[in-house]
N, C-alpha and C positions, 0 to 999 in steps of 0.2 A: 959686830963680829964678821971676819968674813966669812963667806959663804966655803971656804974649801977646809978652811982650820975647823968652821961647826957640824962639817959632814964626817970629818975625821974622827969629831969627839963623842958625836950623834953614832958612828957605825965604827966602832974598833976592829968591829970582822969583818970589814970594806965594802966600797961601794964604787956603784959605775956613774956617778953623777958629773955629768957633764956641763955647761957652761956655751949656749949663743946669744949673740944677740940679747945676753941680757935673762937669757930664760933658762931656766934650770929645768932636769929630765935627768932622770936615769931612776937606778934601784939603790938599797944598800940591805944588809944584812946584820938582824938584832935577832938571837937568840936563835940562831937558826933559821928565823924567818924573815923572810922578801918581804922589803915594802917597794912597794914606786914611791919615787920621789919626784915632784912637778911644782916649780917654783921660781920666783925670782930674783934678782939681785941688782944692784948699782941704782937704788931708787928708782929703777923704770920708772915709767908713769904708764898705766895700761891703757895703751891705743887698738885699734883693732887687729894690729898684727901679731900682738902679746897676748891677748883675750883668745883668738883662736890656736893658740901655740899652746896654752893650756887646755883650752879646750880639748883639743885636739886629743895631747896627753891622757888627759883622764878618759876619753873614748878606748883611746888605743889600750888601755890598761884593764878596760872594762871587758874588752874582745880577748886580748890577749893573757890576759891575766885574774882569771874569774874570782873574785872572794880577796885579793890581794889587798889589806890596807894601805892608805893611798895617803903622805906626811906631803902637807903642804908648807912650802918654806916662802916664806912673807917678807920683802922688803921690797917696797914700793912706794911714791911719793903722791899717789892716786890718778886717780882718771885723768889720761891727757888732755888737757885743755887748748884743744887745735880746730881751727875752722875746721878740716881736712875731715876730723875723726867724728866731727857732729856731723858734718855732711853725710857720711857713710852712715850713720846712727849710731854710734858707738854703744847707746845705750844698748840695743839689741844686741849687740856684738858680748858686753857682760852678764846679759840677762841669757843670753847661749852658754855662756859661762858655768852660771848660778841653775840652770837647767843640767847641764851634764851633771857634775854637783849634785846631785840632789838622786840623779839617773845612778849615780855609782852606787849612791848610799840605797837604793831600793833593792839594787843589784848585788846587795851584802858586803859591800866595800867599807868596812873602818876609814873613815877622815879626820885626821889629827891635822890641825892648822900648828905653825907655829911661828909666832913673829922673831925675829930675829936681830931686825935692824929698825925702818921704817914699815909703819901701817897705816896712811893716812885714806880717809874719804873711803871715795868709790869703790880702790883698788883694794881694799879691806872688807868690802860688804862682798864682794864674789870669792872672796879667798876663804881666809879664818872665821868669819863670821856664818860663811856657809858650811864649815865643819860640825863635825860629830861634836869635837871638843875643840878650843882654841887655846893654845898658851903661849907663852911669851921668855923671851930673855931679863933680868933685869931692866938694862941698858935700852932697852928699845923705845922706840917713839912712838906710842899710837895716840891716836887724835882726830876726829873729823873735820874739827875748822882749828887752825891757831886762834889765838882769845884777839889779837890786834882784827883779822879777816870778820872772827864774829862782833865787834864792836862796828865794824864798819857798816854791817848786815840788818845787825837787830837796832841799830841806832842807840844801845846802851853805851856809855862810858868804859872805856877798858880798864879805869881805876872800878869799875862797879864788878863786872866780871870778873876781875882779879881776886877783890874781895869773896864774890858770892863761887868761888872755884875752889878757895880754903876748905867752904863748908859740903859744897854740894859737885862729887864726883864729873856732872854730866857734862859742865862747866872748864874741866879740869883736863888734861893730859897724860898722858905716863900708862906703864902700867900697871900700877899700885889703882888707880880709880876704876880702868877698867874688869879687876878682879873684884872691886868693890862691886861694880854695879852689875855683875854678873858676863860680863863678855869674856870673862878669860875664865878657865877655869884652875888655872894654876900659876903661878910662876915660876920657872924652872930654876935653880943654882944649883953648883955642884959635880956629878955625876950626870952629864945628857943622856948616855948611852941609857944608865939603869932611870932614867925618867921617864926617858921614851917606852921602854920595856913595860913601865906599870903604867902609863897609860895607855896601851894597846891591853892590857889586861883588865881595864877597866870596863865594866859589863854596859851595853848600852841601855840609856835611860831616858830617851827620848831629848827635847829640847826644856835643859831644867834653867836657862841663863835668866827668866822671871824671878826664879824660886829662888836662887841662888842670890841674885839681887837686893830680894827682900831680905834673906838672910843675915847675910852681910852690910844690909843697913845704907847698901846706895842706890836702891830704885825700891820705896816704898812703896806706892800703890798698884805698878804694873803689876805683877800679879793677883792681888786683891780686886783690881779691876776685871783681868783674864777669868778672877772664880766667878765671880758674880755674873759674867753675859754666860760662862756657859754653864751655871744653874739660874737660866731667865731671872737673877735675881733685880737688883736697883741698883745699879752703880754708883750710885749718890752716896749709898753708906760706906762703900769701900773709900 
């Protein structure tokens, strides 16, 4: 979707979101209340000029805007893959990212991720996956590796994978599997405006994307793992 029709249908009482470079910034207004808006669009791929363009963002909103919930909007094609941006360390440049992040949310900031178009790799573990809650459009594309990239990697068969992605989410792409295995917490159709709304009213409960997981039948043992070390149990029997 694009990114100016989804802000339209995200904020009917409007917004100031603007568009550089690739980088989304501004506010919009749901129920009377202010969110900041910090996000991306056209597939970027997050190099270190985009990684601190958010960064940046979510600083500025922390100083300026105390307690504001902070919608981050996702479409990215992942970590850019450039001599250029290793040299610099890029990793550090998202892991400053995944720090500020982390700094809103101590700071009482609501973080609602929400993919919209692309979610791949890297560019997805500093965004949505570092939210409160993450969720998604039907249509979107999230995925860590394509299944061709991971046959080339794990030295399995891509007709294997194929198969073993039918059954087992992790395998798999879309966002039907990662609701299954607990990384989304929803998937939006419908009404955005009043989705968004009840999810900002949704009471925080720490990080339940384990439990959720296991619930929904696509990551059986991480959580049953998570109970057992932290009641010193055995992990063998989980």
């Amino acid at each position: 979707m694009d990114w100016k029709k989804l802000a339209d249908a995200l904020f009917p009482q409007g917004h100031s979101i603007v568009e550089k470079d690739d980088f989304l910034s501004g506010s919009g207004q749901v129920d009377g209340q202010t969110l900041a808006v910090i996000g991306t669009t056209g597939h970027t791929p997050i190099g270190v000029e985009i990684a601190l363009a958010q960064a940046r963002g979510i600083l500025h909103t922390v100083r300026e805007l105390p307690g504001k919930p902070i919608l981050m909007l996702i479409d990215t094609q992942g970590q850019r893959l450039r001599h250029r941006d290793e040299m610099l360390g890029i990793n550090s440049y998202m892991a400053h990212l995944g720090k500020c992040v982390d700094l809103a949310r101590r700071k009482g900031h609501k973080i609602i991720g929400l993919v919209y178009d692309q979610a791949l790799s890297g560019g997805f573990i500093t965004s949505g996956l570092m939210a409160d809650a993450c969720y998604a459009l039907p249509d979107a594309t999230i995925r860590v590796m394509g299944l061709p990239a991971m046959a080339r990697i794990t030295k399995v068969p891509e007709e294997r994978l194929t198969e073993l992605a039918q059954d087992n989410p992790v395998f798999a792409p879309g966002p039907e599997n990662y609701l299954r295995m607990g990384g989304l917490q929803a998937i939006w159709e419908g009404d955005l405006a009043a989705q968004l709304k009840a999810a900002l009213a949704e009471p925080a409960a720490g990080d339940r994307r384990s439990a959720l997981g296991l619930e929904r039948g696509g990551r059986r043992l991480a959580q049953p793992v998570i109970d057992a070390v932290m009641t010193d149990g055995d992990v063998r029997t989980a």
